[in-house]
C-alpha positions as CSV (number, residue, x, y, z in Angstrom):
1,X,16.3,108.5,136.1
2,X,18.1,111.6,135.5
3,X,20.8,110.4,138.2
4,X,21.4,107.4,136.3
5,X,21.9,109.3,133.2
6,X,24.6,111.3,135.2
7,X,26.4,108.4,136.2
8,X,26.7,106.5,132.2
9,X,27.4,110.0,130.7
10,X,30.8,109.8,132.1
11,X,31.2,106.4,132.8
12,X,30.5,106.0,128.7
13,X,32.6,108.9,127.5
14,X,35.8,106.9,129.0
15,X,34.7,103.9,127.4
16,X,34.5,105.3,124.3
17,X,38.0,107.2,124.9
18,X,39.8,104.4,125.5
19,X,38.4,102.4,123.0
20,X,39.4,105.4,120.4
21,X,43.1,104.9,122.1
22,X,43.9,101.8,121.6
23,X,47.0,102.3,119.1
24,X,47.8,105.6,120.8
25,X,51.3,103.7,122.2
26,X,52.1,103.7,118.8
27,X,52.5,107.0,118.6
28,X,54.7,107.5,121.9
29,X,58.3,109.0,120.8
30,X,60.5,106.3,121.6
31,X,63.9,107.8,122.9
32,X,67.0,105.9,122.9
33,X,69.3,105.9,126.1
34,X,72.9,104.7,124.5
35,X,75.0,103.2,127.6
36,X,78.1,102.1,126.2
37,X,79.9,103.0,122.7
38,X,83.3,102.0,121.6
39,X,85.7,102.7,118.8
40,X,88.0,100.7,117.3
41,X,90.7,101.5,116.7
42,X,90.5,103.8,119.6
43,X,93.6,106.2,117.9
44,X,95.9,107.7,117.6
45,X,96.1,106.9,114.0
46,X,98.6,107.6,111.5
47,X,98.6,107.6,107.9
48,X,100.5,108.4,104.4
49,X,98.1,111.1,102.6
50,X,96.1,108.7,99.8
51,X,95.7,106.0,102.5
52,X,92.5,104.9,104.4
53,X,91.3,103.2,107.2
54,X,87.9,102.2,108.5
55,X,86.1,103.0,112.4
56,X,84.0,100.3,113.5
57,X,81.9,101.6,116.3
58,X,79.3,100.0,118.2
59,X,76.4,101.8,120.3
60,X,74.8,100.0,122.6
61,X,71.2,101.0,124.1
62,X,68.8,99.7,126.7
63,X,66.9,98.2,123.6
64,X,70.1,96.7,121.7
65,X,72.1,98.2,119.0
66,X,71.8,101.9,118.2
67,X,73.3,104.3,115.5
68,X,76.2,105.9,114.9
69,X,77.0,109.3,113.1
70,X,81.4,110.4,112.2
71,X,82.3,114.0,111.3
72,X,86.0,115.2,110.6
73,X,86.8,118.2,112.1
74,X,89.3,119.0,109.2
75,X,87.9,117.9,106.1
76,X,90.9,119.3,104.2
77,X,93.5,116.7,105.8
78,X,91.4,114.2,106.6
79,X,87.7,113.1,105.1
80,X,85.2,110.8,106.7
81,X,82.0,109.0,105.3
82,X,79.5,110.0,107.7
83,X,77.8,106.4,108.2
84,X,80.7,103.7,107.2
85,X,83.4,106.0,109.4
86,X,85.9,105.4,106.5
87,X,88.6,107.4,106.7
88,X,91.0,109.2,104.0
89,X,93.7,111.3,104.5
90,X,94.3,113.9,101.8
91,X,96.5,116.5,102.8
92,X,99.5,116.0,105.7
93,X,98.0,117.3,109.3
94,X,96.3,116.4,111.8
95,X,92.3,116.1,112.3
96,X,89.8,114.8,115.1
97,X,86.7,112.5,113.9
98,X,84.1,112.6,116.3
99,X,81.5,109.4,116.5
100,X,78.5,110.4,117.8
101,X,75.1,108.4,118.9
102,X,72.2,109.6,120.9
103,X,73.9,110.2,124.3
104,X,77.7,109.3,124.3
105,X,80.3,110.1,121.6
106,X,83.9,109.7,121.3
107,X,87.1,111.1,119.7
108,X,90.0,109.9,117.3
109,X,93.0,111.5,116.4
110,X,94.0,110.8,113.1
111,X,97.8,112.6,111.8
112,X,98.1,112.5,107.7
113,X,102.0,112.3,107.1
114,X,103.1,113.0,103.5
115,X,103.0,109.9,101.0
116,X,106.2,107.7,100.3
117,X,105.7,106.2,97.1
118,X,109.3,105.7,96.0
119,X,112.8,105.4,96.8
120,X,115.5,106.4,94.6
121,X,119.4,104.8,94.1
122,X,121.9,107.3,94.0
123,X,120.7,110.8,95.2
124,X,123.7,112.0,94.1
125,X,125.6,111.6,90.4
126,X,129.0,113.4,90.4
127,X,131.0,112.6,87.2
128,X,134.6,114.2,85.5
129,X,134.7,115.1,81.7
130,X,137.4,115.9,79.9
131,X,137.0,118.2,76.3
132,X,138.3,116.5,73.6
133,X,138.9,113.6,75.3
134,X,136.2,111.9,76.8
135,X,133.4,109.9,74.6
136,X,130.9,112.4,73.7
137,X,127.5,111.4,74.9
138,X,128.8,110.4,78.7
139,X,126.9,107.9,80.1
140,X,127.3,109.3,83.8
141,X,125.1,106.9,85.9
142,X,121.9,104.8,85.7
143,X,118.5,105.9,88.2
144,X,116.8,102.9,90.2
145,X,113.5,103.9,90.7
146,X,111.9,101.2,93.5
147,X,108.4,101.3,94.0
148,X,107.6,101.3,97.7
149,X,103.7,100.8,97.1
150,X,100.9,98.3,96.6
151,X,99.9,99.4,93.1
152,X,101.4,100.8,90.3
153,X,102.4,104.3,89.7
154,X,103.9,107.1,87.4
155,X,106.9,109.0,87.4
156,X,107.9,111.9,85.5
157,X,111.7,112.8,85.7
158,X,112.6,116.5,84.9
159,X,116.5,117.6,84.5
160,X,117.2,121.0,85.7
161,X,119.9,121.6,82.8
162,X,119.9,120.7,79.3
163,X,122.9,118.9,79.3
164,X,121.3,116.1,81.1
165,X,120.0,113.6,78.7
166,X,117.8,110.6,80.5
167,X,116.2,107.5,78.6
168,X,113.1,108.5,79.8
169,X,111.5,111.0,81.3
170,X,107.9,109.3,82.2
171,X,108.0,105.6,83.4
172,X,105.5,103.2,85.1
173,X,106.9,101.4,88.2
174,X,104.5,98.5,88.6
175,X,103.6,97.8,92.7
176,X,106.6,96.6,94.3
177,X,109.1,96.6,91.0
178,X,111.4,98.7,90.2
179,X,112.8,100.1,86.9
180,X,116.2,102.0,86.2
181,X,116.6,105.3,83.5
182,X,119.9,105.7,82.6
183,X,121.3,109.4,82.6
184,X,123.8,111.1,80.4
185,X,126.1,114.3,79.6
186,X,125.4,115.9,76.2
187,X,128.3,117.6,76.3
188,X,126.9,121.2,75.6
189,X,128.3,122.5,78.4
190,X,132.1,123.3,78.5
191,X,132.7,124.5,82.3
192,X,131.4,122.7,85.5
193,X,127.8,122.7,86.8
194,X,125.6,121.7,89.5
195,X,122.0,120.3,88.1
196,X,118.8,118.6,89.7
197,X,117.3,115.7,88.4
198,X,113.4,116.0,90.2
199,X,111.2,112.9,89.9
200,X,107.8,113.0,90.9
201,X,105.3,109.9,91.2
202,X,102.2,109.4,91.2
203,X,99.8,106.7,92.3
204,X,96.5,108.8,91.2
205,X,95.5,109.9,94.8
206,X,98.7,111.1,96.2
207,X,102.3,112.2,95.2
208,X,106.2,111.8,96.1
209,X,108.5,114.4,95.1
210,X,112.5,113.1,95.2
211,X,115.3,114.8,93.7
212,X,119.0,113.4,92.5
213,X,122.0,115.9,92.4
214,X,124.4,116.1,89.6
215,X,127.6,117.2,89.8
216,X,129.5,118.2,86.8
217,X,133.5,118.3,87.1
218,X,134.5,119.6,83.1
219,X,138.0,120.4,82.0
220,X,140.8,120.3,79.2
């Protein structure tokens, strides 16, 4: 009897193991193995600061899809949201976003360039004035302002000299429209001069800085 007893002792103990296990797969740590991930676009990229673009990337496991992580190795040129992959560029530069998944990652090179919101007809304004003689204001030339954007923007024009008079100095250039500011001579000035006219606009996100020269021919 007692070698009976010394065979079900164990032969019970297992039973009742198992039987206690059965929902111990459940608990296995599942671990992905990621054979394949691709990027698109695969880079370089190249942007105006203020503009974005979005990575798609797919990982692909043993199991089917797996996740994706992106990081910015410059966060001060270029930002990324670390699950869509959208990227912005915010300063001109260069930056690398890494996508990342369990076992392979990849790189992007992404180069920021400065924004070009505007272009602006002349760049230069050279007039004559006679004392005494010519028509006091002068109206010495008119400023097209072309908006080279998809949405509107801003733009503040500031004379370097006080005898530059403009018709505005703030003006919204809706997206793709232009506008035109006319510029004059006050005449407070008696003797030649060189002056800037600097116009900087402004879409909200990003800024374009141009600048018109004036020359100022004044005599008797």
């Amino acid at each position: 009897m007692r070698r009976q007893w010394r065979v079900l002792v164990p032969v019970l103990l297992f039973v009742t193991t198992m039987a206690g296990c059965q929902g111990c797969d459940s608990d296995t740590p599942t671990f992905v193995h990621v054979v394949a991930l691709t990027v698109n676009p695969a880079g370089p990229i190249t942007m105006q600061v203020g503009q974005t673009t979005t990575l798609q990337a797919d990982a692909t496991s043993r199991d089917g899809p797996a996740a994706v992580s992106f990081s910015s190795s410059d966060a001060g040129v270029a930002t990324v949201d670390g699950s869509s992959g959208k990227v912005t560029c915010v300063s001109p530069g260069t930056a690398t976003i890494t996508v990342r998944s369990p076992d392979l990652s990849k790189t992007v090179a992404v180069t920021c360039t400065a924004a070009v919101l505007i272009a602006v007809t002349p760049t230069s304004v050279p007039f004559d004035h006679k004392i005494g003689v010519t028509t006091c204001p002068q109206k010495i030339g008119t400023l097209k302002i072309t908006n080279l954007s998809s949405g509107p923007i801003t733009v503040t024009l500031t004379p370097s000299s006080t005898a530059l008079a403009l018709d505005a100095t703030n003006v919204t250039v809706p997206a793709n429209g232009s506008t035109d500011v006319g510029v004059s001579f006050n005449c407070s000035v008696q003797g030649s001069f060189s002056a800037t006219i600097t116009l900087v606009a402004s879409n909200g996100v990003a800024t374009d800085t141009k600048a018109v020269a004036i020359q100022a021919t004044i005599g008797r």
